[in-house]
C-alpha positions in Angstrom: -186.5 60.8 -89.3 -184.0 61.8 -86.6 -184.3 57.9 -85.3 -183.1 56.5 -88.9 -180.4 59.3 -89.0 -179.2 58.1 -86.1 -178.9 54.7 -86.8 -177.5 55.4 -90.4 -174.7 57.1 -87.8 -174.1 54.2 -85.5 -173.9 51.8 -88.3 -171.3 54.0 -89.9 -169.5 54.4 -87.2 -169.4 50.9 -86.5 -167.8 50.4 -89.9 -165.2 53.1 -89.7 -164.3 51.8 -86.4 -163.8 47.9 -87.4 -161.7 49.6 -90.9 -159.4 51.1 -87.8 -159.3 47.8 -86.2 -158.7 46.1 -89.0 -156.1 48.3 -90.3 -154.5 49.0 -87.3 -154.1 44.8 -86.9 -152.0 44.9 -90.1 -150.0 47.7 -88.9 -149.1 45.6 -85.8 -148.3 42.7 -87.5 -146.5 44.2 -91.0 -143.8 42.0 -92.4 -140.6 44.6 -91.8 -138.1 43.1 -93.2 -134.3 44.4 -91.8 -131.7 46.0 -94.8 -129.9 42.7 -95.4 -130.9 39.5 -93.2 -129.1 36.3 -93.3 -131.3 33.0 -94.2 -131.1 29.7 -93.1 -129.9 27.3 -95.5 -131.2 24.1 -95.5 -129.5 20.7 -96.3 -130.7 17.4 -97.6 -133.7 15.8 -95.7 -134.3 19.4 -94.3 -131.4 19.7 -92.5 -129.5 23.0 -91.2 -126.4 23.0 -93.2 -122.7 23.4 -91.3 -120.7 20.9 -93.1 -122.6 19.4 -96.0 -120.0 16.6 -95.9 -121.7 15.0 -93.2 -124.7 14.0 -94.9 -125.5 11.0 -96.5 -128.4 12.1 -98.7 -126.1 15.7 -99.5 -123.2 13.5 -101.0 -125.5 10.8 -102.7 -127.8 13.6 -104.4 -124.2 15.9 -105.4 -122.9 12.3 -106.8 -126.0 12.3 -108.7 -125.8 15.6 -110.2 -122.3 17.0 -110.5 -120.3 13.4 -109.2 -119.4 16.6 -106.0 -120.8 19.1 -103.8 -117.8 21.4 -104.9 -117.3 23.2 -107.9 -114.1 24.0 -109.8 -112.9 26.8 -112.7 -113.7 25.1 -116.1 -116.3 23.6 -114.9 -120.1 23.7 -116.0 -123.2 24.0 -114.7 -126.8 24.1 -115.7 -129.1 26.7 -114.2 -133.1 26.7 -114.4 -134.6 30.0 -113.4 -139.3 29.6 -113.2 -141.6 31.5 -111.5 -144.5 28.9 -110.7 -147.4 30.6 -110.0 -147.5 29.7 -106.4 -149.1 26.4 -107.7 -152.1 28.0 -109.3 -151.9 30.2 -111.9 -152.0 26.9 -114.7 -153.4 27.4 -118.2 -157.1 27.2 -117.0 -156.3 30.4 -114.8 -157.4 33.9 -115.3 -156.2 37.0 -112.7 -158.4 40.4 -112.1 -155.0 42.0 -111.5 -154.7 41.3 -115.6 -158.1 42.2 -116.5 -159.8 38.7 -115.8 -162.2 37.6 -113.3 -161.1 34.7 -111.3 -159.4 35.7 -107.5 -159.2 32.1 -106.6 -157.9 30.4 -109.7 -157.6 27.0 -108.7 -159.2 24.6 -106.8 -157.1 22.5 -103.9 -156.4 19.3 -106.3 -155.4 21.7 -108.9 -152.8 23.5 -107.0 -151.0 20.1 -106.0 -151.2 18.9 -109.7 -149.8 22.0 -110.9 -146.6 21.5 -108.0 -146.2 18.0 -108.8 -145.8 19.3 -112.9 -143.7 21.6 -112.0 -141.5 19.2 -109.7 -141.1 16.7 -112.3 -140.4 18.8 -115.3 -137.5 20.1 -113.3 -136.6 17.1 -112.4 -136.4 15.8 -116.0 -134.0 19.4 -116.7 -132.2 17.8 -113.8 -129.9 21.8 -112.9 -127.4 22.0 -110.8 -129.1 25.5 -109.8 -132.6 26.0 -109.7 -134.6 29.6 -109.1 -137.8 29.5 -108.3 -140.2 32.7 -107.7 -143.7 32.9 -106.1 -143.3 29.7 -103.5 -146.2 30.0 -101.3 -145.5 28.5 -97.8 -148.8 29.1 -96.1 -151.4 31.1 -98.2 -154.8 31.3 -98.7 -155.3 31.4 -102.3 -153.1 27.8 -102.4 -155.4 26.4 -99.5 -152.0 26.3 -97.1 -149.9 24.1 -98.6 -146.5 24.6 -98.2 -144.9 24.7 -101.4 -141.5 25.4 -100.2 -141.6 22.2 -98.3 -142.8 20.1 -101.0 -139.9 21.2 -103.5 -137.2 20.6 -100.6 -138.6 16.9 -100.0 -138.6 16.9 -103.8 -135.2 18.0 -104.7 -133.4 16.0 -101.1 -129.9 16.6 -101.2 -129.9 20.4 -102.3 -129.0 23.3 -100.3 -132.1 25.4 -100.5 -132.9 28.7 -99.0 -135.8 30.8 -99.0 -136.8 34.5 -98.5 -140.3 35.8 -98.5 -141.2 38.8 -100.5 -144.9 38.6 -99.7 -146.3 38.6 -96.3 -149.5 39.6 -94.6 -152.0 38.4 -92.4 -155.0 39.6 -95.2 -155.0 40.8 -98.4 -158.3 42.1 -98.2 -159.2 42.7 -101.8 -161.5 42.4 -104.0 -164.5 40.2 -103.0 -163.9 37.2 -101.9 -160.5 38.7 -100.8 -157.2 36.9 -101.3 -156.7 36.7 -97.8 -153.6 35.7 -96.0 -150.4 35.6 -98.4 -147.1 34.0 -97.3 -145.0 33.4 -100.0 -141.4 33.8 -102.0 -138.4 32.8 -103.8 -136.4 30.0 -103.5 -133.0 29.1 -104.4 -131.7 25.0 -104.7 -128.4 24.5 -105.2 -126.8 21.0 -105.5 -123.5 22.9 -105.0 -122.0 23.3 -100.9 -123.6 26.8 -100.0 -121.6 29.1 -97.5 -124.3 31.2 -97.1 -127.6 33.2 -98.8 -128.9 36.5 -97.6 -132.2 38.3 -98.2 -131.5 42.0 -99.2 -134.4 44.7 -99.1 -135.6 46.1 -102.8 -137.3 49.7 -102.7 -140.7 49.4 -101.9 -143.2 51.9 -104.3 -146.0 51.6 -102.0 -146.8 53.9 -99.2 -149.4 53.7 -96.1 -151.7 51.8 -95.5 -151.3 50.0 -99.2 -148.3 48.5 -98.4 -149.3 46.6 -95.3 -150.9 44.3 -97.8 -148.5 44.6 -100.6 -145.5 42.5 -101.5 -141.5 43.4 -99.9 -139.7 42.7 -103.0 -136.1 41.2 -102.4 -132.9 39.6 -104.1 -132.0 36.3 -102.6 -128.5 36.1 -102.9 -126.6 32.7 -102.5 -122.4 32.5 -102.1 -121.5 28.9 -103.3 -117.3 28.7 -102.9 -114.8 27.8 -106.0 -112.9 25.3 -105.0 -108.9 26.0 -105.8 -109.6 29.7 -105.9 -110.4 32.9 -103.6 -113.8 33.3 -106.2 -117.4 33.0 -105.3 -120.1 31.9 -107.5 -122.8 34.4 -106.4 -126.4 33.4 -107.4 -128.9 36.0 -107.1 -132.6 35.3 -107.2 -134.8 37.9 -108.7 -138.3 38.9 -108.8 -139.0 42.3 -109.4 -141.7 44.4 -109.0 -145.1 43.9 -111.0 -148.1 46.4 -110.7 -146.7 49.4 -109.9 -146.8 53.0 -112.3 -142.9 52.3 -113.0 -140.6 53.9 -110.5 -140.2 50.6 -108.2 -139.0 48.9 -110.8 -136.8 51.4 -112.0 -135.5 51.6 -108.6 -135.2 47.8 -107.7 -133.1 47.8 -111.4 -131.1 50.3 -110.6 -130.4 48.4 -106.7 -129.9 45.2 -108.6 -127.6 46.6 -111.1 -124.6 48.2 -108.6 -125.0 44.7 -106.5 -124.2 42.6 -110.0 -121.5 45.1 -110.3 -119.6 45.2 -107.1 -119.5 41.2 -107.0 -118.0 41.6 -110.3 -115.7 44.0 -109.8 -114.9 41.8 -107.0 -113.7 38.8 -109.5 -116.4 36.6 -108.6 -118.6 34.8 -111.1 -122.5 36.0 -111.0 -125.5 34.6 -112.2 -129.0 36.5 -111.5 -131.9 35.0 -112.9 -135.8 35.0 -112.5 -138.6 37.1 -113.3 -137.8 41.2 -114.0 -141.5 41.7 -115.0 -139.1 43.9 -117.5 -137.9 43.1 -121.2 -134.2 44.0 -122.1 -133.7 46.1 -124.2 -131.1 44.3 -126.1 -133.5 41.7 -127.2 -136.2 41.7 -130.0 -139.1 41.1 -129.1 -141.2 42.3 -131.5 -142.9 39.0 -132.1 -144.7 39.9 -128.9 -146.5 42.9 -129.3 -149.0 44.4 -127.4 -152.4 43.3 -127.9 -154.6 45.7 -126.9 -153.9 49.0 -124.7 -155.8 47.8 -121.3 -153.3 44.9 -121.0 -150.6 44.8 -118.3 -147.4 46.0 -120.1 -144.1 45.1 -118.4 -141.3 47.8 -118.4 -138.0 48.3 -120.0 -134.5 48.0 -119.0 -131.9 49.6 -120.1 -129.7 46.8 -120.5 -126.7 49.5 -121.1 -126.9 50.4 -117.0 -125.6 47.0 -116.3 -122.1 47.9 -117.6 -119.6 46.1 -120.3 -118.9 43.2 -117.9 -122.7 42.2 -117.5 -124.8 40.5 -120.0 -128.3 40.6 -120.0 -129.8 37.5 -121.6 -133.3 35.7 -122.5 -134.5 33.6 -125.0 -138.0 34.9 -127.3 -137.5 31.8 -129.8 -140.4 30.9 -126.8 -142.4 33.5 -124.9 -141.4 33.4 -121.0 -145.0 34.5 -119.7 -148.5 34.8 -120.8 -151.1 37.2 -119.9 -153.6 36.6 -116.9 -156.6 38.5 -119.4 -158.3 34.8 -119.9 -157.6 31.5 -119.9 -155.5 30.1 -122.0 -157.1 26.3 -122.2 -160.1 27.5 -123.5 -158.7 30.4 -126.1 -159.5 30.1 -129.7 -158.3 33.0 -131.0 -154.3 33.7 -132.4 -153.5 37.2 -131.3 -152.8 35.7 -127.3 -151.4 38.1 -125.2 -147.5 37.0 -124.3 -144.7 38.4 -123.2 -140.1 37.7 -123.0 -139.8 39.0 -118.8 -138.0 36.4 -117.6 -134.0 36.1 -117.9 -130.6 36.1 -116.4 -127.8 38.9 -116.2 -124.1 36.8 -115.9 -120.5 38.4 -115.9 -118.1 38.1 -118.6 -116.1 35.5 -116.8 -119.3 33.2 -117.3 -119.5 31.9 -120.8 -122.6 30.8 -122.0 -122.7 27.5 -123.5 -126.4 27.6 -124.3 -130.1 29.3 -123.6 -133.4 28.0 -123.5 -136.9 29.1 -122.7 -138.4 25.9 -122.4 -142.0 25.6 -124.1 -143.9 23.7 -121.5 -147.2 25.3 -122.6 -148.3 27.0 -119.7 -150.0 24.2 -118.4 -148.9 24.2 -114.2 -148.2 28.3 -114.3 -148.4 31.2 -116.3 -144.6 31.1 -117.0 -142.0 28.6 -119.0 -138.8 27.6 -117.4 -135.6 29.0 -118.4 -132.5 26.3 -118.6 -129.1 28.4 -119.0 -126.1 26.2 -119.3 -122.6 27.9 -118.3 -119.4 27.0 -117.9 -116.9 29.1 -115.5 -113.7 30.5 -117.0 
């Protein structure tokens, strides 16, 4: 007896002590992000930008999509704001972080299909800005490919930066595990960018669960108006997702006095991407909840963004679909889906037109958003 309780002890000490290794590893190598860190922004063929003049493929994409890499007062633009699933979340996917079963939700082939979909249904909406959210660079549950690689070689000739929002060296949950995670969002602008910075969101997760949690962020872009002291100021937006409500009250409420202050500045600003959030100056009531152990997405209070700030989406289409089950093999007609994905512009933006796009679902869980503006 005292021989078995003694081994019973060794083993579990040998498993508390490899949970202190293990953990101890991630707190070595945690993703700790700085306030406000300045990106690189890449030019056509992968380049470093200094002076986008100097580029061959820069001037022959701008000619191709604006006729310049400058943009003027008066003039518009179209803007495309997707989150794509990091390459895997098509319509055969379910997620066990929405009440389904799958943790690897798409075999390798799968993932590039689902890029190469995505790819060439922006390039069909052909923006001048595009927003893109959950870019895997090198991650596990996308079997490494590099995502954010694929869409600069795609889209040659755009300025694009990137910021991550999720790293870690494991994500060591459930079983199999997700494993290693580094992905973000990306910004493509065929406009001349000055510069893009990442700026730290509020994190809701404490020690040890955030070593393996996501570092939300805005990605904020500064693209010059030519003739005018005025910056068009793009910020990309992802907030937070599976949390009990107060990160995303708090990212809102970060996002909102940024929006402001450029405003109040006279620039021109356009946030878009995925607030995990509806606005609460939009009805959508032709989305209700299903059923009560769904993921529900928050509320803002579209009110805290001010009179010059206008919170916008489109329901005519929903924006995301629930994770619960596949959606390619669904017979049913009470689907789970959901209006979380939108811009916020200022008041010297006029909006010529909205769109949530109805691709279907088929290369992520999320439809594109096309916004076409024109600057006052």
């Amino acid at each position: 007896m005292k021989k078995a309780m003694k081994i019973i002890l060794i083993v579990l000490a040998v498993i508390v002590a490899l949970v202190l290794i293990f953990v101890g590893v991630l707190t070595v190598t945690e993703y700790r992000p700085e306030d406000v860190e300045t990106l690189e922004v890449r030019g056509g063929s992968g380049q470093t930008s200094g002076n986008p003049n100097t580029s061959a493929d820069n001037e022959a994409s701008s000619e191709d999509n604006n006729g310049t890499n400058e943009i003027h007062q008066g003039d518009s633009l179209t803007v495309l704001t997707w989150n794509t699933g990091y390459g895997a979340l098509g319509d055969n996917a379910d997620f066990f972080m929405d009440g389904g079963e799958m943790v690897k939700t798409a075999d390798k082939d799968r993932v590039l299909a689902n890029v190469t979909g995505i790819t060439d249904t922006i390039k069909d909406i052909d923006p001048d800005i595009i927003m893109l959210q959950e870019v895997d660079e090198n991650s596990t549950r996308s079997y490494g490919i590099n995502e954010r690689e694929s869409y600069e070689e795609a889209f040659a000739g755009y300025y694009t930066s990137f910021a991550y929002n999720y790293k870690t060296l494991m994500v060591p949950y459930p079983l199999p595990p997700i494993g290693k995670v580094a992905s973000g969002i990306m910004t493509l602008s065929a406009y001349s960018v000055d510069s893009a910075v990442r700026i730290k969101l509020p994190c809701p997760f404490s020690y040890p669960v955030r070593l393996c949690n996501l570092k939300r962020c805005l990605l904020v872009s500064r693209i010059p108006v030519a003739g005018s002291d005025k910056e068009l100021v793009i910020v990309n937006v992802h907030l937070e997702a599976y949390d009990s409500g107060e990160g995303k009250e708090a990212q809102t409420k970060m996002l909102a006095e940024l929006l402001k202050k450029e405003q109040e500045a006279g620039n021109y600003v356009i946030a878009g991407g995925d607030f995990n959030q509806a606005f609460s100056n939009v009805d959508i009531s032709d989305y209700p909840l299903q059923r009560d152990d769904l993921w529900a997405p928050g509320l803002i209070d579209t009110e805290a963004f001010g009179e010059h700030l206008s919170c916008l989406t489109d329901p005519a289409n929903p924006t995301c679909r629930s994770l619960d089950q596949p959606l390619d093999t669904y017979e049913g007609s009470d689907f789970q889906y959901y209006v979380i994905d939108g811009f916020i512009v200022s008041d010297n933006v006029t909006v010529e037109s909205l769109e949530t796009l109805n691709e279907g679902f088929k290369n992520t869980d999320h439809n594109p958003l096309k916004l076409v503006v024109k600057l006052d």
